[in-house]
Structure formats: C-alpha cells, structure tokens
Backbone bond lengths (Angstrom), bond angles and torsions (degrees), N, CA, C in turn:
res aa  C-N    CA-C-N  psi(-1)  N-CA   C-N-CA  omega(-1)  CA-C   N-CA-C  phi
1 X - - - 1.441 - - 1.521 110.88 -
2 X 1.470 118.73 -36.44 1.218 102.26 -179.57 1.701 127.34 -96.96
3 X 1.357 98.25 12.79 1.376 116.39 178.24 1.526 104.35 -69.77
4 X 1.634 102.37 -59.43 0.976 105.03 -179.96 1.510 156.53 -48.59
5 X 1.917 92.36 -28.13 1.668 135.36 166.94 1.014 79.49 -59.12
6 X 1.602 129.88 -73.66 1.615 115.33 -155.14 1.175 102.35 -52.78
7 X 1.585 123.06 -84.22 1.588 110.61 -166.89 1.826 114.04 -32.46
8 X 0.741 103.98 -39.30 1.864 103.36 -167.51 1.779 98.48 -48.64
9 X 1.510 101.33 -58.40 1.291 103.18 -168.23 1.507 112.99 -68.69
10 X 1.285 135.24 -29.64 1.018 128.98 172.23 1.235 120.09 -69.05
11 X 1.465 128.30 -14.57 1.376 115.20 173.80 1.341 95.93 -113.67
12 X 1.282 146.12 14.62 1.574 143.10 131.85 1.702 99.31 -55.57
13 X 1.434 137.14 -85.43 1.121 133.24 -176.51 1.918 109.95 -35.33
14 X 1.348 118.21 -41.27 1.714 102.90 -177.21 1.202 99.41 -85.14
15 X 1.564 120.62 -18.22 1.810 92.64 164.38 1.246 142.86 -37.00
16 X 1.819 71.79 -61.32 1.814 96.30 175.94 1.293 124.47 -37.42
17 X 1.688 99.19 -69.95 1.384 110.86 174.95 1.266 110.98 -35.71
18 X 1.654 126.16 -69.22 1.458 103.28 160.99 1.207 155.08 4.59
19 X 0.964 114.08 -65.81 1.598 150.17 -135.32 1.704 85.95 -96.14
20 X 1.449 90.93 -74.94 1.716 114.00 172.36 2.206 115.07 -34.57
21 X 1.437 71.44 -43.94 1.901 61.06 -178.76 1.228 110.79 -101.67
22 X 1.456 124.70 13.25 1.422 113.10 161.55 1.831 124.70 -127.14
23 X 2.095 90.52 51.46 0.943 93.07 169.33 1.868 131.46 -100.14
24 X 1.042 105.30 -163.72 1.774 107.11 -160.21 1.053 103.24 -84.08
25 X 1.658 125.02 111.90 1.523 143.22 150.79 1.510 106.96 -34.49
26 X 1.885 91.37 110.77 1.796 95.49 -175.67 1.285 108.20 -79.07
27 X 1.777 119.63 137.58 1.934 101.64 178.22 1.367 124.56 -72.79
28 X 1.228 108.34 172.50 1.600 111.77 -174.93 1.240 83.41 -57.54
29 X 2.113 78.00 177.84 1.798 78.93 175.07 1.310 131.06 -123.56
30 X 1.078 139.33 168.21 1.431 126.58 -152.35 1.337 120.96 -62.39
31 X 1.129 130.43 165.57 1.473 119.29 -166.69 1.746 85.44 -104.52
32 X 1.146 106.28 137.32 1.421 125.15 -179.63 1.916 110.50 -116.63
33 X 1.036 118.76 4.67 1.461 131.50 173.92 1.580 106.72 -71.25
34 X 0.928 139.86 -75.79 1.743 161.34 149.33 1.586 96.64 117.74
35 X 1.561 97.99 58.98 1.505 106.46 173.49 1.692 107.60 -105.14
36 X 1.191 103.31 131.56 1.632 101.96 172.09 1.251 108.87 -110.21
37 X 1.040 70.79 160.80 1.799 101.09 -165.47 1.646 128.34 -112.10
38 X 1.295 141.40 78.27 1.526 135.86 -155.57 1.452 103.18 -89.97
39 X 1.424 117.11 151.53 1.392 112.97 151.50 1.577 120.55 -147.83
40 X 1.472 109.03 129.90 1.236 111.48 -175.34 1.666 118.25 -131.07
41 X 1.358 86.49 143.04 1.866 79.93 -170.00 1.474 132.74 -113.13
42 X 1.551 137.24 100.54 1.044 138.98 171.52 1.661 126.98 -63.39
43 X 1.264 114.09 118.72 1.929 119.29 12.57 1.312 103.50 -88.85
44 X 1.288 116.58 155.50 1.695 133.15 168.76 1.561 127.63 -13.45
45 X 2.058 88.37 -50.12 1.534 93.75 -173.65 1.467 88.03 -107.96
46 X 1.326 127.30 98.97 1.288 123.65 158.72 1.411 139.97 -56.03
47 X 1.303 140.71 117.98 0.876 152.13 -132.26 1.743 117.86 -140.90
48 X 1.314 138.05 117.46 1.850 122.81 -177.91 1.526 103.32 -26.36
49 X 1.251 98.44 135.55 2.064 111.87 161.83 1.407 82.77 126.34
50 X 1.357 106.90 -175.50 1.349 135.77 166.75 1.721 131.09 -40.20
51 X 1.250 121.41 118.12 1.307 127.03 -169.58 1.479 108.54 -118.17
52 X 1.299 110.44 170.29 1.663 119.33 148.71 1.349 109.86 -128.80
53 X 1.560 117.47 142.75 1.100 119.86 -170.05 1.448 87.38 -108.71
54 X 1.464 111.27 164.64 1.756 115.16 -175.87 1.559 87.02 -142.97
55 X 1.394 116.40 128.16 1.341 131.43 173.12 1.818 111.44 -123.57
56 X 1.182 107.52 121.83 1.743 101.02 -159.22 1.829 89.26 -105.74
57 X 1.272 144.31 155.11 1.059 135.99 -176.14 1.494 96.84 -145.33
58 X 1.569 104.00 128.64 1.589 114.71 173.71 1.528 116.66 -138.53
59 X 1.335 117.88 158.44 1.421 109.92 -166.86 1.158 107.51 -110.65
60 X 1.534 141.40 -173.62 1.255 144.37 -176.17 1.391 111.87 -44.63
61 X 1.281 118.05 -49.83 1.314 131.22 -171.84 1.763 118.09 -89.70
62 X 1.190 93.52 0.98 1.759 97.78 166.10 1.574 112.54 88.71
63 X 1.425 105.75 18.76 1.422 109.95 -170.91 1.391 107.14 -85.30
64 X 1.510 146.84 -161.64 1.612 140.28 130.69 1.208 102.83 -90.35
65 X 1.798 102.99 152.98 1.593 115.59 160.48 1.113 105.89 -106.34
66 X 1.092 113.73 139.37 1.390 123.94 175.36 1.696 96.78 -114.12
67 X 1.655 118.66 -172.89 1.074 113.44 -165.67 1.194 151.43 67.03
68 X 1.339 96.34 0.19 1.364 115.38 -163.43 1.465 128.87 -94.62
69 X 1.672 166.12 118.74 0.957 156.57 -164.20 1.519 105.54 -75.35
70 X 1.226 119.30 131.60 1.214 126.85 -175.16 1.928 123.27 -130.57
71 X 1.284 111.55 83.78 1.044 121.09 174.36 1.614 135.16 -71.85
72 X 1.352 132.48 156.95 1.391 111.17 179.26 1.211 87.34 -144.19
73 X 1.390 110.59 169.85 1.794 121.48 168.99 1.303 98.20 -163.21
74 X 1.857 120.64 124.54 1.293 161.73 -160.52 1.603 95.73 -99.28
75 X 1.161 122.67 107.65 1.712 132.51 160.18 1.387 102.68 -133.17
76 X 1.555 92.25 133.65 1.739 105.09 164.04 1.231 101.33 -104.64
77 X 1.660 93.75 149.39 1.824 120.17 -165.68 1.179 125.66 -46.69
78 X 1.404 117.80 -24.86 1.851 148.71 162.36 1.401 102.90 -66.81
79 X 1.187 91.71 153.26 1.864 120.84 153.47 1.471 101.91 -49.81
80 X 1.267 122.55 174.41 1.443 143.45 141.89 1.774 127.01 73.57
81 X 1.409 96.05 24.36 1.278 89.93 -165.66 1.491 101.17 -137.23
82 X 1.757 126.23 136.41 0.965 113.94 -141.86 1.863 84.15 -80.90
83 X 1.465 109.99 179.37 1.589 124.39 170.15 1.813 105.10 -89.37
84 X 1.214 87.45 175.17 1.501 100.56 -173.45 1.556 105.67 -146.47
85 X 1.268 110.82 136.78 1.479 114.82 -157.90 1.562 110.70 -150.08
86 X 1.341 119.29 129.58 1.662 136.40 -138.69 2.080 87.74 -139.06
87 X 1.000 102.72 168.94 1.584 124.35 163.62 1.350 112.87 177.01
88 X 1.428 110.66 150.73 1.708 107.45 160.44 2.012 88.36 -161.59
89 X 1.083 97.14 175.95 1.324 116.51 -168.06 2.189 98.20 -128.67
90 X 0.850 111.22 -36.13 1.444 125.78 -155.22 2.182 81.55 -61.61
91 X 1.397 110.28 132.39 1.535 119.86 165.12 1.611 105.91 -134.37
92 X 1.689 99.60 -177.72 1.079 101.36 -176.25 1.812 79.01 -165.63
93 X 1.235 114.49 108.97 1.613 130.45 152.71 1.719 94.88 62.82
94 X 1.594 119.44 21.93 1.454 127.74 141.83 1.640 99.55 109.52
95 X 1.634 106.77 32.05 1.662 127.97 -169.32 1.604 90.65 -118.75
96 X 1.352 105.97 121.71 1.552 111.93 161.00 1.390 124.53 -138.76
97 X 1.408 117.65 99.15 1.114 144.26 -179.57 1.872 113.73 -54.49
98 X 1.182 128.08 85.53 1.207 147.61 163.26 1.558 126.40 -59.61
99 X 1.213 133.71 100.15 1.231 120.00 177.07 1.352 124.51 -91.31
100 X 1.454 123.41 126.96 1.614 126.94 -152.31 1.514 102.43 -145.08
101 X 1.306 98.21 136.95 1.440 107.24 171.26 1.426 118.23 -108.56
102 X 1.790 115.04 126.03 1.643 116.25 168.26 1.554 102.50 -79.72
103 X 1.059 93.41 116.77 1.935 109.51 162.17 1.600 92.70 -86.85
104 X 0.994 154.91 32.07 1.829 116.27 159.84 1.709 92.29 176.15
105 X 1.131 123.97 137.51 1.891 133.36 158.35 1.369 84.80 -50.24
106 X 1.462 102.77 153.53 1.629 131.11 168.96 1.602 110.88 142.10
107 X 1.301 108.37 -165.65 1.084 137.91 178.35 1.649 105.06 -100.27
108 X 1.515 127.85 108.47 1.395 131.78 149.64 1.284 126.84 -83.58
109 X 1.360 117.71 170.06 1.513 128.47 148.95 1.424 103.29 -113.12
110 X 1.607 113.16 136.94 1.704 110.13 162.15 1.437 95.96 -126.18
111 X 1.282 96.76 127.72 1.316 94.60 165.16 1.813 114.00 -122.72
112 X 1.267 101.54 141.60 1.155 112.20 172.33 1.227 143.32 -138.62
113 X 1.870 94.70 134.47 1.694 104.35 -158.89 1.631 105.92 -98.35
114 X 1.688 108.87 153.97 1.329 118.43 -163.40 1.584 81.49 -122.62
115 X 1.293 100.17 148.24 1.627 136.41 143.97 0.790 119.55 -72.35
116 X 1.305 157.55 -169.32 1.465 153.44 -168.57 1.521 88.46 -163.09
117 X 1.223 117.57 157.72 1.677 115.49 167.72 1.905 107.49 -84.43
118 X 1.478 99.72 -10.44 1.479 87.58 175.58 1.463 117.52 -121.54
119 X 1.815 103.59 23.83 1.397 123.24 168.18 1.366 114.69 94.70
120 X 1.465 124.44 -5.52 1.327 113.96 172.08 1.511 106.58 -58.53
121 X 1.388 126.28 176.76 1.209 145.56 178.53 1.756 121.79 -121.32
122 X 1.018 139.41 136.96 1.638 128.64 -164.67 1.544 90.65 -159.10
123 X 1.150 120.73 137.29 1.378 141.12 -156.57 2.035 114.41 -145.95
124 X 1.574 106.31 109.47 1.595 102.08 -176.12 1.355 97.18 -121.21
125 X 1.629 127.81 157.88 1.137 123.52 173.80 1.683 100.56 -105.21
126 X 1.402 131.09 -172.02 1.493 110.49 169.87 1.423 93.63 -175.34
127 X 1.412 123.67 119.60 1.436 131.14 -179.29 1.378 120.32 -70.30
128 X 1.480 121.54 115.83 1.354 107.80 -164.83 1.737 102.66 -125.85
129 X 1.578 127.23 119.54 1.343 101.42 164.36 2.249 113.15 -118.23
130 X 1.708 54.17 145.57 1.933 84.53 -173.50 1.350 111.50 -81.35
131 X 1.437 131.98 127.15 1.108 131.94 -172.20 2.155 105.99 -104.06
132 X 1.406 101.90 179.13 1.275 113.00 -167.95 1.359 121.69 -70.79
C-alpha cells in the first residue's frame, strides 16, 4: 500500500511539472502610447543594394515626433541569414530617413523600434518584399 502512495505521488508531482511547463506564452503588451508608426521604402520597388528607409512618426493626436531614436532590424522570412541593422535619430516634422541595405531578393520583416524623447519604447513589424 505504501509503495503505491509513493508511485501515485510521484507521477502526480511529474504531471505537474508538466503541465507547468507547457503553459500559455502571455503576449506582449499592448502599446498604450497611440503612436503610429509608417514605413516606406525608397525606391518603391526595392531591389538588393542600397536603400532608404522612410519612417514617418505621429502621436495620438496626429502631430509629428521628432526627437526620437529610431532603430530598424532587416530579417528574411527563412532561417539562416544574418540581419541587418540601420539607426539614426536626425527628423524633420516626424520623417526619419534611415539608410539600409538589402543583402538578398525575398520576403523580409523590418521591424522598427522607436525611442520616445521621454524614453518610452514603441515597436512595428512591416512586411517587405525585395526583388532581384
């Protein structure tokens, strides 16, 4: 009888554990700033070589931010390929001109994270495909 208590409880406890580590990844959390975020890329039809990225920044109320730190990071949709990573800070009426290079045709993600001038953080992803 008491063998059995033991076994019982020990595979009650590795349940748990179980159970426990295959629970639900909570999501980030919402961005509560109501800053938008644009991105557009020169030239239009992007292509491998040299780009400009254009990041337009507006606030709840439809104004521009200026001031702002403006980061980017270049991933293609695949495994195996290194990222590519741009910043500038310099605006003009809440326009920040990024210079970025496509290494490869495909399908990217850029996503890009903002600074805030009073340190918040705001984060967009943005599907981009690069042609040959």
């Amino acid at each position: 009888m008491r063998l059995s208590f033991q076994y019982f409880l020990c595979f009650f406890l590795l349940s748990l554990t179980l159970l426990t580590a295959c629970g639900r990844i909570q999501p980030a959390p919402a961005d509560t700033t109501g800053v938008q975020i644009e991105l557009a890329v020169d030239p239009a039809s992007p292509a491998v070589g040299p780009a400009r990225l254009l990041v337009t920044l507006t606030g709840p109320d439809g104004q521009p931010i200026d001031g702002a730190t403006v980061e980017v990071e270049g991933n293609m949709t695949h495994a195996g390929m290194t990222p590519v990573f741009a910043q500038t800070t310099a605006s003009e009426q809440g326009r920040y001109t990024v210079p970025f290079e496509w290494t490869m045709a495909g399908d990217w993600i850029v996503t890009v994270r903002v600074t805030l001038p009073g340190g918040e953080q705001v984060r967009r992803e943005f599907p981009v495909r690069v042609g040959g």
